[in-house]
C-alpha positions in Angstrom: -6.4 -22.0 -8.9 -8.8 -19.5 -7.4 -8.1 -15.9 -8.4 -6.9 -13.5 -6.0 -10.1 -10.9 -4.5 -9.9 -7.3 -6.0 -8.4 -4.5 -4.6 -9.9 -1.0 -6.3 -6.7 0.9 -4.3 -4.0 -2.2 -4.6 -5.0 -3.5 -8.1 -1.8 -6.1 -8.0 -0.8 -6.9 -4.4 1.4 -9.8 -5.7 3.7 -7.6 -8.3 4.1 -4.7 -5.3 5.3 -7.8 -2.9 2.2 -7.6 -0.6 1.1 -10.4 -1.2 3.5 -14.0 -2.1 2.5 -17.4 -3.3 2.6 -19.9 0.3 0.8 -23.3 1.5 0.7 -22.1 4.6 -3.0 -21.1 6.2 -4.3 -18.4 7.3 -5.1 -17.3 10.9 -8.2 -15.5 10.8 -10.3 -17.9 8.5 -7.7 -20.9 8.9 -8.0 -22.0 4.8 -5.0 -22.3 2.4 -5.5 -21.0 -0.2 -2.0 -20.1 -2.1 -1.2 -16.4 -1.0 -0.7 -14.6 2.2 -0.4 -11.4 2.7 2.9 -9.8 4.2 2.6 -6.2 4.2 2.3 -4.6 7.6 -0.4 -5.0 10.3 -1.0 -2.5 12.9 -3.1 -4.2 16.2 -2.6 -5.9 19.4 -3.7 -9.2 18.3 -0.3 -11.4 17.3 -1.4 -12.2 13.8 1.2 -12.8 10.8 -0.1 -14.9 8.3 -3.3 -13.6 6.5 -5.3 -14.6 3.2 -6.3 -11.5 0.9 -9.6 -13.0 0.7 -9.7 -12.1 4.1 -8.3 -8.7 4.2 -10.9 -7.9 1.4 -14.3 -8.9 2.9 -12.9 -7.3 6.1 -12.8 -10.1 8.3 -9.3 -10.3 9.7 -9.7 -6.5 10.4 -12.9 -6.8 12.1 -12.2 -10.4 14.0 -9.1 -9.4 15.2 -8.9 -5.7 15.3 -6.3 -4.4 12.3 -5.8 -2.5 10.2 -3.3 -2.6 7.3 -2.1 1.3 7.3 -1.4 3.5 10.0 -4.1 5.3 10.9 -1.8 8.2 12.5 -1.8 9.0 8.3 -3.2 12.3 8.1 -3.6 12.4 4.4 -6.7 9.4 5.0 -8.1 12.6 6.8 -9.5 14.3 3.5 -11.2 11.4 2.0 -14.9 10.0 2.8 -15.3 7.8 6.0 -15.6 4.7 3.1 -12.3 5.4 1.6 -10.8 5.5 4.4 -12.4 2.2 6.2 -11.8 0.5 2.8 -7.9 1.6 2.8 -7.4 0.4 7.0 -9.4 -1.8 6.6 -9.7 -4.0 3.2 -6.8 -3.2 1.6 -3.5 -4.9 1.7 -0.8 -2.3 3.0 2.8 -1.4 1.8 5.8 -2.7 3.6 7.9 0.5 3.9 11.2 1.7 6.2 9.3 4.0 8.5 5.5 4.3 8.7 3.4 3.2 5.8 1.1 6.6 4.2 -1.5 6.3 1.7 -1.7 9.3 -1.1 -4.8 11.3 -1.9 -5.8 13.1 -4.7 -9.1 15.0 -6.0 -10.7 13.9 -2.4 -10.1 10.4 -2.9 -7.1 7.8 -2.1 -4.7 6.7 -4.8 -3.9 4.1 -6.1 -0.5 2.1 -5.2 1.4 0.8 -7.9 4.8 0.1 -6.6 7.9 0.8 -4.5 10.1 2.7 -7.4 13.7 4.4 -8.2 14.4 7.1 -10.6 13.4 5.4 -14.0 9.8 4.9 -12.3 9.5 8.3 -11.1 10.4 10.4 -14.3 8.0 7.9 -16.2 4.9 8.8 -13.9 4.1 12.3 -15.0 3.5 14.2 -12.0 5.6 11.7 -9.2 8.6 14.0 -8.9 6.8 16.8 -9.0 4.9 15.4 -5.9 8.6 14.5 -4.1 9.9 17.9 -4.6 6.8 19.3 -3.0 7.5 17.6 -0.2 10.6 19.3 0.0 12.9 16.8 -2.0 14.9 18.0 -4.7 15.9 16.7 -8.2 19.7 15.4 -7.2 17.6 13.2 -4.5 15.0 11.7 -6.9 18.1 10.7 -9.4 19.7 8.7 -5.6 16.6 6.6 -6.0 16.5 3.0 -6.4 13.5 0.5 -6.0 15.8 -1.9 -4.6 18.0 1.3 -2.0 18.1 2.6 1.0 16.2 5.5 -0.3 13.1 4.4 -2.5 9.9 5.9 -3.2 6.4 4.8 -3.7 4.7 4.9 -6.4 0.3 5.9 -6.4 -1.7 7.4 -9.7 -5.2 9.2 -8.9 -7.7 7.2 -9.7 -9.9 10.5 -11.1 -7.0 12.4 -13.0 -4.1 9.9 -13.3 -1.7 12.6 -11.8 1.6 10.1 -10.4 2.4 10.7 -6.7 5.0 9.4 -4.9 6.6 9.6 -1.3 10.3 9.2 -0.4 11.4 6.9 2.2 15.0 5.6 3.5 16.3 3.0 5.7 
């Protein structure tokens, strides 16, 4: 079996549910080859089933004009042009309840670990801190489930391994 492409800002796009096993074949390059990504896609072109190896050269984005986070995310605002064409661009997204964001730190995107509940959150020094920033408070970060209506997800800095997180419900 081949091994799945790299993603330096998604290290494990299968764990996080991005990306599942399937024999099914892609639509931009039109190869099985095992996994398919099914995180979200924002375009015009009606295109479901993509390979990662094809999110991470950039050729589903390109040939058919996606990306794979909003780009109404203003956070991807305060990184280099690169970060942020690699993030729309190359990296598998994360399926979330409203709009997907990406997190930033030290000038540069994080790194997504997971969708996660309280237990994840107080084991990430620095994610609740991030949530009750945002203006949530403790009592809403112990509500939390990985598998509830109201979830967070989970990113690390890449430079100073500070945990962020964002809070999303159904």
């Amino acid at each position: 079996m081949v091994s799945l492409p790299t993603f330096t800002y998604h290290p494990d796009p299968v764990a996080s549910g991005s990306v599942v096993p399937s024999d099914a074949a892609c639509e931009s390059c039109e190869r099985t080859r095992g996994h398919l990504y099914v995180g979200p896609i924002f375009g015009v072109a009606d295109i479901e089933e993509l390979c990662p190896w094809c999110i991470a050269d950039g050729s589903a984005a390109a040939r058919h004009d996606l990306e794979f986070t909003d780009d109404g995310d203003a956070a991807l605002r305060g990184v280099p042009a690169e970060v942020r064409e690699e993030i729309l661009h190359r990296t598998p997204g994360v399926s979330t309840w409203q709009s997907p964001r990406w997190l930033t730190h030290c000038g540069d995107a994080a790194v997504y670990l997971t969708i996660a509940g309280a237990r994840e959150l107080r084991s990430t020094p620095g994610a609740v801190d991030s949530l009750v920033a945002a203006g949530w408070d403790e009592t809403d970060v112990d509500q939390m489930r990985a598998d509830g209506d109201l979830s967070a997800y989970l990113f690390r800095c890449r430079h100073c391994g500070t945990g962020l997180a964002y809070a999303d419900m159904s």
